[in-house]
N, CA and C atoms as a LAMMPS dump frame, in Angstrom:
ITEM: TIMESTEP
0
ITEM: NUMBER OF ATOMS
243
ITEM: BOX BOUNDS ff ff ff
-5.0000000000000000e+02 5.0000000000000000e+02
-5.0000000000000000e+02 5.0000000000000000e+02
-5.0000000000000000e+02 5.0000000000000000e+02
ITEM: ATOMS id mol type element x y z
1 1 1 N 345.588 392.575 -109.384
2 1 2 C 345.068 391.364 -108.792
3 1 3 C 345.814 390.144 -109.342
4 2 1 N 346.028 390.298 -110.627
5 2 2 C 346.616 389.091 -111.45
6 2 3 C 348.059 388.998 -111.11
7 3 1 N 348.624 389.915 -110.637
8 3 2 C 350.477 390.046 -110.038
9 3 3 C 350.149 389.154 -108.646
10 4 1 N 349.376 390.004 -107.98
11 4 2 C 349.135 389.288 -106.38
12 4 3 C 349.031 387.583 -106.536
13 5 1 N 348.404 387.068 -107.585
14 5 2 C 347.812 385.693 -107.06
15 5 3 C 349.44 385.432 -108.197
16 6 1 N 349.853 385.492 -108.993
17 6 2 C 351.541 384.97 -109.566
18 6 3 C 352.217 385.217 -108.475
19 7 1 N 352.393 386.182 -107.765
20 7 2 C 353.579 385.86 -106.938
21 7 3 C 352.936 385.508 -106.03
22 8 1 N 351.715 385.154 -105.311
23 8 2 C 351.429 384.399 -103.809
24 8 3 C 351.542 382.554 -104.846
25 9 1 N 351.209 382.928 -105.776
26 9 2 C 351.197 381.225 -106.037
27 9 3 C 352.926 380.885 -106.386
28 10 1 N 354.036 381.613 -106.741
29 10 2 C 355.342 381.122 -106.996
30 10 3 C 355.938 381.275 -105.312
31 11 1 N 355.612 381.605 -104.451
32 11 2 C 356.021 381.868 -103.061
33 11 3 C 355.743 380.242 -102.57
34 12 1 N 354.343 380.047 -103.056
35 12 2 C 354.122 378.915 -102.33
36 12 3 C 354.604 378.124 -102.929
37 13 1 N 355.183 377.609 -104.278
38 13 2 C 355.901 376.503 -104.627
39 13 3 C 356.874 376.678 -104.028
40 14 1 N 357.77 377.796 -104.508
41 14 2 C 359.107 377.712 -103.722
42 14 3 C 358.849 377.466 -101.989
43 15 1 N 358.183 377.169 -101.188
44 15 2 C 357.796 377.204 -99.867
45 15 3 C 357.826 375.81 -99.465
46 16 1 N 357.182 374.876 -100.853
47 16 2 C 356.663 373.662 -100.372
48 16 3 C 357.776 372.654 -101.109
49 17 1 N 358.854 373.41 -102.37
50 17 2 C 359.817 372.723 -102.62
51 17 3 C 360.436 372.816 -101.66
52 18 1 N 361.301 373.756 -100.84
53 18 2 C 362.173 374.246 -99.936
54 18 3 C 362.066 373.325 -98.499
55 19 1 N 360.604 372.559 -98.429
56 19 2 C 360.683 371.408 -97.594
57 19 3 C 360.969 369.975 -97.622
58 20 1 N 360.54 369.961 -99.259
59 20 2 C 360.815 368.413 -99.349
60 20 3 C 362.386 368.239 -98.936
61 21 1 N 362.116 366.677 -99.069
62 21 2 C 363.765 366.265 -98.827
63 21 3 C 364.79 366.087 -100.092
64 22 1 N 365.882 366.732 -99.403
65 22 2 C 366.857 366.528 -100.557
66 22 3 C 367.138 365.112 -101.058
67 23 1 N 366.807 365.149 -102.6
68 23 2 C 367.503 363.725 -103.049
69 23 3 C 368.934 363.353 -102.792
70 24 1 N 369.105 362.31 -102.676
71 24 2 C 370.558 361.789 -101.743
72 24 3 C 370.699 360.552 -102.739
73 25 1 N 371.694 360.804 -103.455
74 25 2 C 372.174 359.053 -103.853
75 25 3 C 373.229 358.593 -103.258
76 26 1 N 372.932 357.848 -102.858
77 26 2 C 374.307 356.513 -102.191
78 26 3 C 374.778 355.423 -103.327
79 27 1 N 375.994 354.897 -103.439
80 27 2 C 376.691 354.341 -103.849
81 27 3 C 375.751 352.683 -103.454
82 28 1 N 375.415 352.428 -104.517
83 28 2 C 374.896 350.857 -105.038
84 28 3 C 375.941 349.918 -104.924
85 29 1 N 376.212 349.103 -103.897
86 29 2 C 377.14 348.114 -104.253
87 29 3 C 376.324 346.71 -105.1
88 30 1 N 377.118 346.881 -105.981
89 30 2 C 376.614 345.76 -107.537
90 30 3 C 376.814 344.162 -106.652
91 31 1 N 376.309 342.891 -106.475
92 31 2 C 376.492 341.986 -106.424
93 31 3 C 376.449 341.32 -107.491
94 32 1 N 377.031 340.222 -107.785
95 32 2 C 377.384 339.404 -109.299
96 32 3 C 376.691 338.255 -109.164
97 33 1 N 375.53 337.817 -109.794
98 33 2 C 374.359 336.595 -109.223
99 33 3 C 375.39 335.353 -109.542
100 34 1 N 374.86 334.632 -108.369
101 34 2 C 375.156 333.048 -108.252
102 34 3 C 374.84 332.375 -109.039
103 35 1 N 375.227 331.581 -110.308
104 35 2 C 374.686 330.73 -111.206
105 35 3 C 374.235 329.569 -110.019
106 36 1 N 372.948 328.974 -110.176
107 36 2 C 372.423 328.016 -109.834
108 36 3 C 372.089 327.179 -110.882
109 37 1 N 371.636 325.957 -110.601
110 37 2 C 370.783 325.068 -111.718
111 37 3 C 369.189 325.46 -111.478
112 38 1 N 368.069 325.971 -112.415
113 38 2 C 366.955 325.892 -112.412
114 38 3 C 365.997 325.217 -111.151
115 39 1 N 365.422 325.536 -110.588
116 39 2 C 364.204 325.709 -109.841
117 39 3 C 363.369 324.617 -109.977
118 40 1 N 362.975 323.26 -109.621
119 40 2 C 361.62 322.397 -110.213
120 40 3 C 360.665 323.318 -109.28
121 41 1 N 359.77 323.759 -110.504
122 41 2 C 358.818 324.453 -109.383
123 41 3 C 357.655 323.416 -109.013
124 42 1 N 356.922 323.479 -107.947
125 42 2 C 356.294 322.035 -107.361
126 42 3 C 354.842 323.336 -107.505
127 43 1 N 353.769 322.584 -108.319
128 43 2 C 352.638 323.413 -108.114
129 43 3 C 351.57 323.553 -106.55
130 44 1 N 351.214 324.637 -106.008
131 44 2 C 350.635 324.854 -105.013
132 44 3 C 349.258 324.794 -105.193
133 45 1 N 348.195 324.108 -104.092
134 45 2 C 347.219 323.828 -103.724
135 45 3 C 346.528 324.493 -104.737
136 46 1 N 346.967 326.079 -105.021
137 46 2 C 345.847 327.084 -105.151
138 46 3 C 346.065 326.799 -107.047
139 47 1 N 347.424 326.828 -107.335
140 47 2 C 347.609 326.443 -108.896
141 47 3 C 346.976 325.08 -109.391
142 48 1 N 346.932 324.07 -108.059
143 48 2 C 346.237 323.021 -108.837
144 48 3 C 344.861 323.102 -108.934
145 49 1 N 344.265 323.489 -107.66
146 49 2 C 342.718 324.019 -107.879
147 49 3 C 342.274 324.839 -109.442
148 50 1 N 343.195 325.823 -109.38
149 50 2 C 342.996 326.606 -110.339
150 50 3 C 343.127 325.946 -111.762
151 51 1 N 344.022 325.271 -112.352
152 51 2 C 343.706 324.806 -113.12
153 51 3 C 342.977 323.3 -113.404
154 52 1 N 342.308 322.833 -112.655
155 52 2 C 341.374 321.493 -112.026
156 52 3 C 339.7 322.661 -112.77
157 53 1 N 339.555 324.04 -111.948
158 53 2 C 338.351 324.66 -112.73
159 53 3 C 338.765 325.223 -114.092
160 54 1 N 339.966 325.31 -114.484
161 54 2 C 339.996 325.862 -116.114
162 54 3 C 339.7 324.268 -116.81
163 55 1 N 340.156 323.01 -116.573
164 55 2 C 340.064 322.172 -116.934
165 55 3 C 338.439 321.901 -117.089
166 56 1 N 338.122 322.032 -115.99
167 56 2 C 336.383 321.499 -116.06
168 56 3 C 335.328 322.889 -116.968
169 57 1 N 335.576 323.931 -116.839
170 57 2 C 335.312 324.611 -117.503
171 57 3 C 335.514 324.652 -118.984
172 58 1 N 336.504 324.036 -119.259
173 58 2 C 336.699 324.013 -120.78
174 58 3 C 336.399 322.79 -121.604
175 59 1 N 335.706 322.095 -120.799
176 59 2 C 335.347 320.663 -121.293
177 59 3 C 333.971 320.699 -121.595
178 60 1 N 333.208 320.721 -122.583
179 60 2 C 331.887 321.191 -123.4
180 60 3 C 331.279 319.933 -122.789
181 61 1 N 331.371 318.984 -122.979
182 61 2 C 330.925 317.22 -122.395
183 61 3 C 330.493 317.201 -120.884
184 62 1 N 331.771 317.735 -120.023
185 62 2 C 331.571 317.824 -118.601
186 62 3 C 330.807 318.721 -118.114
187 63 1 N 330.362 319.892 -118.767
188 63 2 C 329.673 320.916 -118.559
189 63 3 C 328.441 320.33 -118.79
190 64 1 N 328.166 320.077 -119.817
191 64 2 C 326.61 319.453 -120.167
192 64 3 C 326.09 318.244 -119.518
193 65 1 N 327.179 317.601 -118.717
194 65 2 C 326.72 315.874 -117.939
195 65 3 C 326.325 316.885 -116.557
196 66 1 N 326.972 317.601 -115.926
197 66 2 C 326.687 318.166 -114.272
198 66 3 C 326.048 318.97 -114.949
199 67 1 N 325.458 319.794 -115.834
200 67 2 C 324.123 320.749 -115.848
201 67 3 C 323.021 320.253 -114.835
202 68 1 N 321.78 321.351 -113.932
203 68 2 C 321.28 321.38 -113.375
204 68 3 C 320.395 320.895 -114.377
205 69 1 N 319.137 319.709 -114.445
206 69 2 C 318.554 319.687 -115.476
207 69 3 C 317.267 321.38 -115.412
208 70 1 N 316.697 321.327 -116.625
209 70 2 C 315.788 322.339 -116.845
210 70 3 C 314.176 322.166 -116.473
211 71 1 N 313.828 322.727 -114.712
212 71 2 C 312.52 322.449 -114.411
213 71 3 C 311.494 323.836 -115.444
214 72 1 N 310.544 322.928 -115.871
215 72 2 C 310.086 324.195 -116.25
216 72 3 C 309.081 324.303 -115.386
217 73 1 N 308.485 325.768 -115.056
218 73 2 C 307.598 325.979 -113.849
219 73 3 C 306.661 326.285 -114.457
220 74 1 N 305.617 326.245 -113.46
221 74 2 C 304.2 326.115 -113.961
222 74 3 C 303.452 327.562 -114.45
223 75 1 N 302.375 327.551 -114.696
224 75 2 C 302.282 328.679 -115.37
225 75 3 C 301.639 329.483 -114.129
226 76 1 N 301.49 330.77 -114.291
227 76 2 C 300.932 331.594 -112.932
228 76 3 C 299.668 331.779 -113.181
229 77 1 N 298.783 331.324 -114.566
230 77 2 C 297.355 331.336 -114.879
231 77 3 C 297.262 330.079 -114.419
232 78 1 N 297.371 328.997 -114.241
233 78 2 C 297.099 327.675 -113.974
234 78 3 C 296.695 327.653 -112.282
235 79 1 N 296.002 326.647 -111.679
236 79 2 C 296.609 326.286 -110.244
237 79 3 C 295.036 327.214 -109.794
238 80 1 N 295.031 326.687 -108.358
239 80 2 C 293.711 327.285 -106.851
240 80 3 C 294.017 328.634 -107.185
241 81 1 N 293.193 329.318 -107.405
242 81 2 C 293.562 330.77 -106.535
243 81 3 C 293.06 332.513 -107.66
């Protein structure tokens, strides 16, 4: 039993290698980069947003002035009913 399932299981590798595709390398032609001068990168909508909430987030002062103030609610023994 133990021969049968080694060679049905090495049949089927060799079965399912024997389809893939042959690796093929082609010849890389190398290009030699263009020296440029540096990039000014101009920040986008989403980078300024983004750091506009790290800014407000990290400000202990600004956090505590826009806090929701603290209602405290009434008690559920109190009140009609």
């Amino acid at each position: 039993m133990k021969t049968k399932f080694t060679s049905l299981l090495f049949t089927l590798i060799f079965l399912l290698s024997a389809c893939a595709p042959a690796a093929t390398s082609s010849p890389v032609e190398t290009e030699t980069p263009v020296e440029t001068e540096p990039a000014i990168e101009i920040p986008t909508e989403a980078e300024a947003a983004a750091s506009e909430c790290l800014a407000c987030h990290t400000d202990k002062q600004r956090l505590i002035d826009t806090a929701a103030p603290v209602v405290e609610a009434e008690a559920e023994s109190k009140g009609v009913g």
